[in-house]
C-alpha positions in Angstrom: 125.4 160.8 136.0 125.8 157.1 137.5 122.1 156.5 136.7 122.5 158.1 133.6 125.2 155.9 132.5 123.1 152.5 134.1 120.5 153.4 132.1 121.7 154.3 128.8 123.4 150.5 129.9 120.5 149.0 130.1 118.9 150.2 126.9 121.8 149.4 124.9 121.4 145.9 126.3 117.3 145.8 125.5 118.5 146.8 121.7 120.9 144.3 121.7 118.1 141.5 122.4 115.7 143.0 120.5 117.5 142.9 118.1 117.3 139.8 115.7 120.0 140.3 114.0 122.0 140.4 117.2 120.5 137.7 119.3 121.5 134.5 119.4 119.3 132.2 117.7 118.3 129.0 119.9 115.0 128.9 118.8 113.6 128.3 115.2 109.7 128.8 114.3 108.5 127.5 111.2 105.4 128.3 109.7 103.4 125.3 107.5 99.9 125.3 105.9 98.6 122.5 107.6 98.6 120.1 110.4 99.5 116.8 110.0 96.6 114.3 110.3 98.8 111.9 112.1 102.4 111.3 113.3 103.0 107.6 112.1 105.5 108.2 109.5 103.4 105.2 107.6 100.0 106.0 107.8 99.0 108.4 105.5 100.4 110.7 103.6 100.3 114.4 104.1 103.3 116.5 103.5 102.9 118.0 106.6 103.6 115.1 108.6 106.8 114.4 105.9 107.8 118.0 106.9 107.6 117.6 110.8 109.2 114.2 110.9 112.0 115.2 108.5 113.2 116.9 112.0 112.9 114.0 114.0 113.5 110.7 112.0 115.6 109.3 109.6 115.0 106.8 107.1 117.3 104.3 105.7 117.4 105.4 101.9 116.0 108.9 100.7 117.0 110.8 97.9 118.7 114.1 97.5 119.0 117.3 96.5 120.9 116.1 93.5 118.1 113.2 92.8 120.9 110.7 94.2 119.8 107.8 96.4 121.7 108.0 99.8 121.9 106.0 102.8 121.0 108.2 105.9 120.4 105.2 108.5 122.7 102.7 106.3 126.6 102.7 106.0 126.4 102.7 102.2 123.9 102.1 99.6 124.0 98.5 98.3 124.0 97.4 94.5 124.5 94.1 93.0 128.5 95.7 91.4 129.7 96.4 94.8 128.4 92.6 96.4 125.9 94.4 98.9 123.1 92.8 96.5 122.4 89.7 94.6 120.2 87.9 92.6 118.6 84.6 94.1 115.5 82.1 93.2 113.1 82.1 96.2 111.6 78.9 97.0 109.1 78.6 94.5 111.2 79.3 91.7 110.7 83.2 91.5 113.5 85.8 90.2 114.0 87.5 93.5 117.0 89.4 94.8 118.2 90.1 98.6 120.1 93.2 99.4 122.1 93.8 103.0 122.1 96.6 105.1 124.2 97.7 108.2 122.7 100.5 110.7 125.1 103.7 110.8 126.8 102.7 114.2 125.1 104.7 117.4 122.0 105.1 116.3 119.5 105.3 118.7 115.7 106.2 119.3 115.5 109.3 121.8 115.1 107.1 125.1 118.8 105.7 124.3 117.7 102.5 123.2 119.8 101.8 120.7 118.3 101.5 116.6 118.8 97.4 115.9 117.5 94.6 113.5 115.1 93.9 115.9 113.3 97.3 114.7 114.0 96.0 111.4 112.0 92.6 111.7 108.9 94.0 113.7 108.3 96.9 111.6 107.7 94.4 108.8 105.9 92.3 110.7 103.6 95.3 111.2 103.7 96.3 107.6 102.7 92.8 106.3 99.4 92.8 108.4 96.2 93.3 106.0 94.7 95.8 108.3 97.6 98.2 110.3 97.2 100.6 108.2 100.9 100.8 106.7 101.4 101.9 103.5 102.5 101.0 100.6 101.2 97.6 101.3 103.4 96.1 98.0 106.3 96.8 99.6 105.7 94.9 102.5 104.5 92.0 100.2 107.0 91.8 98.2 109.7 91.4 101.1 109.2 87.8 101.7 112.1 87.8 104.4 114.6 89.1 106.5 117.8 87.4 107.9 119.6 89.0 110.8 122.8 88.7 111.0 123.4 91.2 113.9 123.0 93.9 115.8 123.1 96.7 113.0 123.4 93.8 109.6 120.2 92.4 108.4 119.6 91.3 104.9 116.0 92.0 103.1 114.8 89.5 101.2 112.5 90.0 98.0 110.6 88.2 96.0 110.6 90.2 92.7 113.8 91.8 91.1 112.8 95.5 91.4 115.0 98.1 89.5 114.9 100.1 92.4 115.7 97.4 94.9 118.2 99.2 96.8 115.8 102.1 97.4 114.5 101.2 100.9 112.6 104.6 101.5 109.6 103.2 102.2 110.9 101.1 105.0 110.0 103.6 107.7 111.0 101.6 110.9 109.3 101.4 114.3 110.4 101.2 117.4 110.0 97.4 118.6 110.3 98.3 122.4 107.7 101.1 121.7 105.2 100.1 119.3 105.0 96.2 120.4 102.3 96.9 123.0 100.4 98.8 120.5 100.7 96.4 117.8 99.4 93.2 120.6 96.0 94.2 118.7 96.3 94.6 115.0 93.3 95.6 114.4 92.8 98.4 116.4 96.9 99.2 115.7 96.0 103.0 113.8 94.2 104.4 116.7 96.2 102.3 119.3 100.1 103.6 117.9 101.7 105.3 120.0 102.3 108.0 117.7 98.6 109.0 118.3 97.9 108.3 121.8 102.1 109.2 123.3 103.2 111.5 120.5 105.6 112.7 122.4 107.7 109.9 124.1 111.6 110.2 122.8 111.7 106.7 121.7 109.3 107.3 119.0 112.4 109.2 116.8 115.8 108.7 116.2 116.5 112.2 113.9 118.1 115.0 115.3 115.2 116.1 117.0 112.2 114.8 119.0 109.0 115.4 119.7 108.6 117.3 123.0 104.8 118.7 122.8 102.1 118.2 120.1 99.2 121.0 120.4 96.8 119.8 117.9 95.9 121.8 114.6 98.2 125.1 116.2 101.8 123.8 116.9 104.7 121.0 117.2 107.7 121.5 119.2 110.8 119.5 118.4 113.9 119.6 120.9 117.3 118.1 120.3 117.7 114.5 120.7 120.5 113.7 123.2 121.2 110.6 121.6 121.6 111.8 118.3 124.9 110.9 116.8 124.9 112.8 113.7 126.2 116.7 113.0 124.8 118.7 115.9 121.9 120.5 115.0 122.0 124.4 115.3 118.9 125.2 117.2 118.2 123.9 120.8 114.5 124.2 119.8 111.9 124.3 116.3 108.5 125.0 116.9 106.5 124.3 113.6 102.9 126.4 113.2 100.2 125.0 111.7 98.3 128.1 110.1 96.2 126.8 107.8 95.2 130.5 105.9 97.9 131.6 103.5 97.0 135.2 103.9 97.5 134.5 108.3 100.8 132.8 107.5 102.1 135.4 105.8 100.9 138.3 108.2 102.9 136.0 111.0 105.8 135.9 109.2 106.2 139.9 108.5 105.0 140.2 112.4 107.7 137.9 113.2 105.9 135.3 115.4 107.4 132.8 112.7 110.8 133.2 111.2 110.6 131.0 107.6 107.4 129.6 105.8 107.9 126.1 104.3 108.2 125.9 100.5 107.0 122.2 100.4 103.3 123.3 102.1 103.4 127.0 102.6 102.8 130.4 100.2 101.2 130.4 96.8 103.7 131.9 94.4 102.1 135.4 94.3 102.3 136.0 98.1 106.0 135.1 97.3 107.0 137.3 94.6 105.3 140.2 96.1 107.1 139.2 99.7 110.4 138.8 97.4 109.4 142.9 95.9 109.0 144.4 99.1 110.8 142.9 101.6 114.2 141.7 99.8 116.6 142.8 102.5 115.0 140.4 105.5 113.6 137.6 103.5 115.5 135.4 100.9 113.1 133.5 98.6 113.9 130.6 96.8 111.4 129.5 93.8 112.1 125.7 92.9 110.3 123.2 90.0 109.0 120.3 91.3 107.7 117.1 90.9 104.4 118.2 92.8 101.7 117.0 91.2 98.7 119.4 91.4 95.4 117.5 89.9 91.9 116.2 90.9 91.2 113.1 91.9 87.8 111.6 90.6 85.7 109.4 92.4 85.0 106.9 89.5 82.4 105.0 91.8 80.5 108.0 90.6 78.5 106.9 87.9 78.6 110.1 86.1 82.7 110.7 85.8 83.1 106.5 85.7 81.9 107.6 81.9 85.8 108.5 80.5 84.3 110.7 77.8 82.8 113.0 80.5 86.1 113.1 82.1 87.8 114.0 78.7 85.0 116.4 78.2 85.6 118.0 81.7 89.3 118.5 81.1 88.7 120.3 77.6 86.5 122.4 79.0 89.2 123.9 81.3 91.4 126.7 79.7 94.5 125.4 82.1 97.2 127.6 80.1 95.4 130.7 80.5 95.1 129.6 84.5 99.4 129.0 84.4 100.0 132.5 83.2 97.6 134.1 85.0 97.4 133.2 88.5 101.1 131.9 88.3 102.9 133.7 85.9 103.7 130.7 83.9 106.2 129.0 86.4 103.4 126.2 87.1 103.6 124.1 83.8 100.4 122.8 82.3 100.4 118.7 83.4 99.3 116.0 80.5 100.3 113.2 82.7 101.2 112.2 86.0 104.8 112.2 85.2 107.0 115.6 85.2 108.9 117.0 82.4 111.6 117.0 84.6 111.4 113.1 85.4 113.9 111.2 83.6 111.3 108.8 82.4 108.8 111.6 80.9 107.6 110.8 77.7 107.8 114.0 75.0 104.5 112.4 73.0 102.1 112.3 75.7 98.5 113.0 74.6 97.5 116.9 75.4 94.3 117.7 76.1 94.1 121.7 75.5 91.1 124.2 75.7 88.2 123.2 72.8 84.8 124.2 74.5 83.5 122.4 70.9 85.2 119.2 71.2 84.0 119.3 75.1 80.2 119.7 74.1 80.5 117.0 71.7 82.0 114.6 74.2 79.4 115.5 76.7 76.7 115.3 73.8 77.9 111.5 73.0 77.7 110.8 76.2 74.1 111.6 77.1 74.7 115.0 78.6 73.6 117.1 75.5 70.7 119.0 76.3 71.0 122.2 78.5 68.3 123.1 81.2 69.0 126.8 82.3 72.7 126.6 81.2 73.3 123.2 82.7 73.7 119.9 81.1 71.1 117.4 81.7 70.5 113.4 81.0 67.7 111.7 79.3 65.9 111.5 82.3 66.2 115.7 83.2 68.8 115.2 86.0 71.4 117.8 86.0 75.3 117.1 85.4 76.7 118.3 89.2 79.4 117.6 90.8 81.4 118.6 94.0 84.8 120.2 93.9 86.7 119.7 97.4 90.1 120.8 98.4 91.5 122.4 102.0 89.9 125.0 103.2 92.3 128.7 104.2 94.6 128.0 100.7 94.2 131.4 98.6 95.4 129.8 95.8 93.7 126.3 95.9 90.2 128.3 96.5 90.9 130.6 93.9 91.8 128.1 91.2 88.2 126.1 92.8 86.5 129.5 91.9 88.3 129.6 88.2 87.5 126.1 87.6 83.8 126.5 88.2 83.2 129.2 86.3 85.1 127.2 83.2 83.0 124.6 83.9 79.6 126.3 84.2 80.6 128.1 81.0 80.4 124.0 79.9 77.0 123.7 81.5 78.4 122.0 84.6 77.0 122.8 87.8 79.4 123.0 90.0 79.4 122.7 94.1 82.3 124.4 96.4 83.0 122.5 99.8 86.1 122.9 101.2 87.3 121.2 104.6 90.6 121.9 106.6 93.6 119.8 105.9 93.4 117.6 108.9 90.3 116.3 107.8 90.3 116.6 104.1 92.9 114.1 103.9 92.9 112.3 107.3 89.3 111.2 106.2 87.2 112.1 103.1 90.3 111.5 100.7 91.8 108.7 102.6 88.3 107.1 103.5 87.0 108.2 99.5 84.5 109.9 101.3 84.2 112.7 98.5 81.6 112.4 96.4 82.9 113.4 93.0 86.1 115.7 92.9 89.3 116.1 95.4 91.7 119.0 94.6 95.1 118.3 96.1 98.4 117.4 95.1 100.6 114.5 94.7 104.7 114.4 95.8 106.8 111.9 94.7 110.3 110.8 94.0 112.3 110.6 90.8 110.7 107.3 88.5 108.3 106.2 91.0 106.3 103.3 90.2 102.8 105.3 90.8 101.1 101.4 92.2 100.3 103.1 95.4 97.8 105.6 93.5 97.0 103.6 90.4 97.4 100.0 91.0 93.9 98.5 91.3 95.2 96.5 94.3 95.7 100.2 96.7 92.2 100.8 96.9 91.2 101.7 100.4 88.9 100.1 101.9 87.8 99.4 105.3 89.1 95.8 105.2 92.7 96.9 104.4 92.7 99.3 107.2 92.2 102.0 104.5 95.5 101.3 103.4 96.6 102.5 99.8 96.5 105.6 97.9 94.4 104.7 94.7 91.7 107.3 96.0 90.0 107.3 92.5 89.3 103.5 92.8 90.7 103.2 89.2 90.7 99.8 87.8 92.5 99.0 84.7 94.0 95.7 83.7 96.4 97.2 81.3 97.8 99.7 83.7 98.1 97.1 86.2 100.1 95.1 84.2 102.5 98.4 83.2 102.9 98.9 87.0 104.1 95.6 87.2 106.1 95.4 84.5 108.2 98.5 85.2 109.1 97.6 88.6 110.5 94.5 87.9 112.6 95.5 84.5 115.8 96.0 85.3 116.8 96.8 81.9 116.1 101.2 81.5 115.8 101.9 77.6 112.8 98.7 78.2 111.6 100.1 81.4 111.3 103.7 79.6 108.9 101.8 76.5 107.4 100.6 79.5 106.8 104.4 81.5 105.4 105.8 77.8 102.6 103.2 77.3 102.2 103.9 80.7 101.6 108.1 80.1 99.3 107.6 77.2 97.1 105.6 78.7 97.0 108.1 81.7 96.3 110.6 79.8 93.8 108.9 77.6 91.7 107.3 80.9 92.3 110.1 83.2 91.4 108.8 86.3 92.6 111.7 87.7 92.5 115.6 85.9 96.0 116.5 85.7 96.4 120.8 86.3 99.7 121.7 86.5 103.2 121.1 87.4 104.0 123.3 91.0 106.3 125.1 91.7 107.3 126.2 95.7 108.4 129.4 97.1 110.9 128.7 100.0 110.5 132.0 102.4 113.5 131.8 104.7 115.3 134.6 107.2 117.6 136.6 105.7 120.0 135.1 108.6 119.5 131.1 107.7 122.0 129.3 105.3 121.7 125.6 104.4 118.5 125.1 103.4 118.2 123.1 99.8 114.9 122.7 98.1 114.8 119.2 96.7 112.0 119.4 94.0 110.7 116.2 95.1 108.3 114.4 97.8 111.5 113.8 100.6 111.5 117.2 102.4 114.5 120.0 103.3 113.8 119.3 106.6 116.1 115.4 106.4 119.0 117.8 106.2 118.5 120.1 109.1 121.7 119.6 110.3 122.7 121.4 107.8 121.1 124.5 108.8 122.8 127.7 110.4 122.8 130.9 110.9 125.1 133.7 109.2 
């Protein structure tokens, strides 16, 4: 009977632990849809590198859930009502404006060495430098100096009078006592950071987590930071799973060897709402808009799409509606810019370019593509109208859109070419490098009224000598546009600035530089068992808050 009872004991005790909703919960396993090319938080610009170091660092400004700019590094937000900014002439006679900031006290990098405004004034002498790598090189030009006036105070100078100028998010500091020895060669700086050759050494992050073993393309692992000063965290450990096949990520989460799927980079909306349908009671889905930008970028070096009626031509040819409702049940909104309905500086007369297969063949006609050779368009000279459609390879949805989209287009007499790579390299070096030939199928995040320079400014082309540095991956050059990026960031005054964002749109959406799709929305696929988890709806991810997570 003894044995009986000893045994009936131990069973009881194997249920118990076997038992999720029983264990205790020191471990958290996310599941993402691609590794991050690289763990400088400056270089580059995946969101899977956002997402992982959302655990682990902490900038000084981000916004919200509620769109609001906060401090997360800084005391408080400064603004020229409450003194923490003002308006000054810089030496040569410019409008600039300096704004001071004060580290939250006990911040530290991972090692224990505390956060200080020595971090402050390296990581801007690293940004400034032509070829580091660091984006968005503007910034860094624009902030003509910094005074330190202590330990944690330091005051950023500028030398233009942005209307975001308290909105440091871009200032992603580095650790001086870390990154120094890296940066003794500048050059060879984004191979040499110690974010690619030491991923894992604590004073690299200051968040509530570090990084404690990097596996690449399969898994991070994050562990608490003892030095973090902030909210205690609720999970002693957060492994994050690159699985880079939307149909393996979500057999791994209903197997259980990953507890959540990441709305920012994870399932297509159809995985979701079936996961959502069958498996309501252990899964809690959340289904946010967002100012994800889904498109395709056009390599305008290419003499055939550096014709703008071919690239009107293209985009009429495409029945995008009809692609909304049926592969996304009309929660994806049709794009016509590269500025979101839900951005307060959309403008509601933005050209629209929608399906007219008559006005496309007329467009290709007048531009010398009218003849068709066995159903595809050809020149003067016989050669055929072909391009390449890239995007990451393992995403159901993005390959099945690729597959949609060629068959519009061949409808259009286009031929069409599939090549797909994984994420890691799509965008750590054919996209970065504008190594694609013609077309690049990705998506863009960004933050409420962001100046899009980084992407359209003529300035942010990468090329080897800026250290590839910049985001305008089209190499789109436009005077005009220029000029509108300029203008906006520096007027201060909003019904001007929004005149400003409109001219902006409609020539957008008149060039096209880029093929605007849709408007994404992301499925959030957390436990049952998890509370605390808000979807922002813009580029800064959930993970900045994860402090904020815990279990019921």
């Amino acid at each position: 009977m003894r044995r009986l009872v000893v045994l009936l004991a131990l069973l009881m005790l194997l249920a118990t632990a076997a038992d999720p909703a029983q264990a205790g919960r020191d471990v958290l396993t996310i599941g993402i849809g691609q590794y991050p090319a690289s763990l400088h938080p400056s270089i580059e610009s995946m969101v899977a590198r956002s997402y992982v170091l959302g655990l682990a660092r902490r900038p000084f400004t981000v916004y919200d859930a509620d769109w609001k700019l906060v401090c997360m590094l800084c005391t408080a937000v400064p603004t020229l009502e409450n003194g923490g900014a003002w308006t000054e002439t810089t030496p040569d006679g410019k409008d600039g404006i300096a704004v001071r900031y004060t580290i939250v006290a006990g911040a530290a990098w991972a090692d224990g060495t505390p956060v200080t405004s020595r971090d402050v004034v390296f990581t801007r002498e690293v940004g400034r430098h032509p070829r580091s790598g660091v984006m968005p090189k503007e910034f860094w030009r624009s902030l003509s100096k910094i005074d330190v006036e202590d330990e944690r105070t330091f005051v950023l100078h500028f030398d233009r009078r942005h209307f975001d100028y308290n909105a440091i998010n871009d200032f992603e500091l580095l650790p001086e006592h870390i990154e120094a020895a890296a940066f003794a060669e500048p050059d060879a700086y984004p191979t040499r950071t110690r974010y690619a050759t030491d991923p894992t050494n604590p004073g690299l992050y200051n968040g509530p987590y570090r990084v404690a073993e990097v596996a690449p393309g399969s898994h991070i692992v994050l562990v608490r930071n003892a030095y973090w000063k902030g909210p205690a965290p609720e999970f002693e450990r957060i492994v994050v799973r690159a699985i880079e096949n939307t149909a393996a990520l979500e057999a791994n989460l209903l197997s259980g060897a990953i507890d959540m799927i990441a709305g920012e980079i994870g399932l297509t909306l159809d995985q979701a709402e079936a996961l959502q349908a069958r498996h309501r009671d252990r899964f809690q889905v959340i289904f946010k808009p967002s100012l994800a930008y889904e498109h395709i970028d056009l390599n305008l070096d290419n003499p055939d799409l550096a014709d703008v009626r071919v690239r009107q031509a293209l985009l009429l040819a495409l029945d995008r509606e009809a692609i909304s409702r049926q592969l996304f049940a009309g929660r994806q909104p049709v794009a016509d810019s590269n500025v979101s309905p839900l951005d307060r500086m959309a403008a509601a007369d933005v050209r629209r370019w929608p399906y007219d297969p008559a006005a496309a063949a007329a467009l290709f006609a007048a531009a010398g593509w009218g003849r068709l050779v066995n159903g595809v368009r050809v020149d003067a000279a016989g050669r055929p109208l072909r391009v390449e459609l890239m995007t990451t390879a393992g995403d159901r949805t993005r390959e099945l859109v690729q597959q949609v989209l060629q068959s519009q287009w061949k409808a259009a007499g286009i031929d069409v070419r599939i090549r797909n790579q994984p994420a890691r390299v799509f965008f750590g070096e054919t996209v970065s490098r504008r190594q694609f030939g013609s077309m690049a199928l990705f998506a863009w995040f960004s933050a409420p009224e962001s100046v899009p320079r980084t992407t359209l400014h003529a300035s942010e082309i990468p090329t080897e000598a800026n250290g590839w540095s910049g985001q305008n991956y089209t190499g789109f050059r436009n005077a005009e546009m220029d000029g509108l990026i300029e203008a906006i960031e520096t007027e201060l005054d909003e019904g001007k600035r929004r005149a400003l964002w409109g001219r902006l749109q409609a020539l957008y959406a008149e060039q096209l530089p880029a093929l605007p799709l849709w408007w994404r929305a992301n499925a959030f696929v957390l436990p049952a068992w998890l509370d605390g988890v808000r979807p922002t709806g813009h580029q800064y991810p959930t993970t900045l808050w994860v402090e904020e997570w815990r279990t019921r």
